[in-house]
C-alpha positions in Angstrom: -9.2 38.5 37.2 -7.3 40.8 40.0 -10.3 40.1 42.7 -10.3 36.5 42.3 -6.4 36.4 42.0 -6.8 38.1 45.6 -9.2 36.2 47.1 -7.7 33.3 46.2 -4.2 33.8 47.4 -6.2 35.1 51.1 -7.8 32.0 50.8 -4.2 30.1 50.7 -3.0 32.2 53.5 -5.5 31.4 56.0 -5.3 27.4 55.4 -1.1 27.6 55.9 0.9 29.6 57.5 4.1 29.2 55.5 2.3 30.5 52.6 1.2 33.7 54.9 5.4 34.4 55.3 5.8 34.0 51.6 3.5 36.4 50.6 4.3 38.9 53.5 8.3 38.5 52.3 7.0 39.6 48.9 5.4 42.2 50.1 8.0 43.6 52.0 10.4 43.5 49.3 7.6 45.2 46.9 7.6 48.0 49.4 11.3 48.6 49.0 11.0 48.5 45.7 8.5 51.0 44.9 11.1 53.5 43.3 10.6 55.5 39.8 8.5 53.5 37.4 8.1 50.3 40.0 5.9 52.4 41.9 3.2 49.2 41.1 5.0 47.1 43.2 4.0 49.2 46.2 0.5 50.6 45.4 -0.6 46.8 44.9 1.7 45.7 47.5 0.0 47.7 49.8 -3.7 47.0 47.8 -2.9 43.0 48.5 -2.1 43.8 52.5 -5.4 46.2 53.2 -7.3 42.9 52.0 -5.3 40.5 53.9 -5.6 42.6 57.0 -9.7 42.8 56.0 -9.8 38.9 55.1 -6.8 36.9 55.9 -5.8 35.4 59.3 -5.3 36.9 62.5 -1.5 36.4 61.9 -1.5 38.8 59.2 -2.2 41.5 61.6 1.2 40.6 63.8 3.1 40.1 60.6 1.6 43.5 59.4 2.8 45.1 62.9 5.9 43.8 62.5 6.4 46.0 59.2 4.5 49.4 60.1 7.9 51.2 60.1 7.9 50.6 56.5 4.1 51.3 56.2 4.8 54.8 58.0 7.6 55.3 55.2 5.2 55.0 52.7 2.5 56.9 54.1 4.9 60.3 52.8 6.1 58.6 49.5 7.6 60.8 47.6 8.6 60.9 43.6 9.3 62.6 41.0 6.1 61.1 39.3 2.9 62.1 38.5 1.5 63.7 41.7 -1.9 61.5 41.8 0.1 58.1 41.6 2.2 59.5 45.2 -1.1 61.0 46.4 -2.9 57.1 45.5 -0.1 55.4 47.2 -0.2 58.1 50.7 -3.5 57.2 50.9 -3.7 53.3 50.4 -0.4 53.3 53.1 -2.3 55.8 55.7 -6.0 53.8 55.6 -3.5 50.0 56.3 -1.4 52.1 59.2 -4.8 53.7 60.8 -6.5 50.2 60.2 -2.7 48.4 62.1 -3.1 51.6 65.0 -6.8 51.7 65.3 -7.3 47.9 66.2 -11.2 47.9 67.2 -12.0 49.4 64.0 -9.9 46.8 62.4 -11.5 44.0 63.9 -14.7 45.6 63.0 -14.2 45.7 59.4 -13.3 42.1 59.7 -16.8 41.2 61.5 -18.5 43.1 58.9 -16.7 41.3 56.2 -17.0 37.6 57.9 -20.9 38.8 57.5 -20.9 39.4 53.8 -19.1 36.0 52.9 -21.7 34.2 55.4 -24.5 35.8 53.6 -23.2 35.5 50.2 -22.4 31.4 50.9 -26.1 31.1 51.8 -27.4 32.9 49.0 -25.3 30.5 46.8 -26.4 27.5 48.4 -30.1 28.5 47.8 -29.3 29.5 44.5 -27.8 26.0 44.2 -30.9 24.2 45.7 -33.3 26.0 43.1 
């Protein structure tokens, strides 16, 4: 399960931060690495930062600024691939560089989001209780 593979490892980020390096190491590397028929490694690489920027800590956003150089590369990823995979990856890279430039819409997103788990906790609980 991809969405609870995600959540979980956001989960693991926001409880310690040595884990937050790991997985922003791996993510760096997965950018480089998003040549010819590895171009998964950056299309999820970039999938698995949008959601840490949404969910994660705070310090995902500095450790995210610290690699928009390599975020800007990616935004005009080129190869000789299918066009739609290049055109998937521009546009995953450009919505996680406006989200890193654009820092009140960021933190916007992440209010909104902090909402939905609060509501969807209480629903559970009541769930639970009935």
């Amino acid at each position: 399960d991809y969405n609870g593979a995600v959540a979980m490892l956001v989960e693991q980020c926001r409880e310690c931060s040595s884990v937050l390096f790991d997985v922003m190491s791996v993510i760096w590397v997965r950018l480089r690495d998003s040549k010819g028929l590895h171009w998964k490694h950056g299309f999820q690489a970039l999938q698995i930062l949008r959601n840490l920027l949404y969910h994660g800590p705070l310090s995902a956003i500095a450790e995210a600024t610290d690699g928009m150089d390599k975020i800007r590369i990616m935004k005009f990823y080129n190869d000789n691939m299918r066009s739609q995979i290049c055109t998937q990856i521009r546009q995953v890279a450009s919505q996680v560089y406006n989200l890193l430039v654009d820092r009140a819409k960021l933190y916007a997103i992440r209010r909104f989001c902090i909402n939905q788990r609060r509501m969807s906790r209480k629903q559970e609980k009541r769930v639970r209780r009935v």
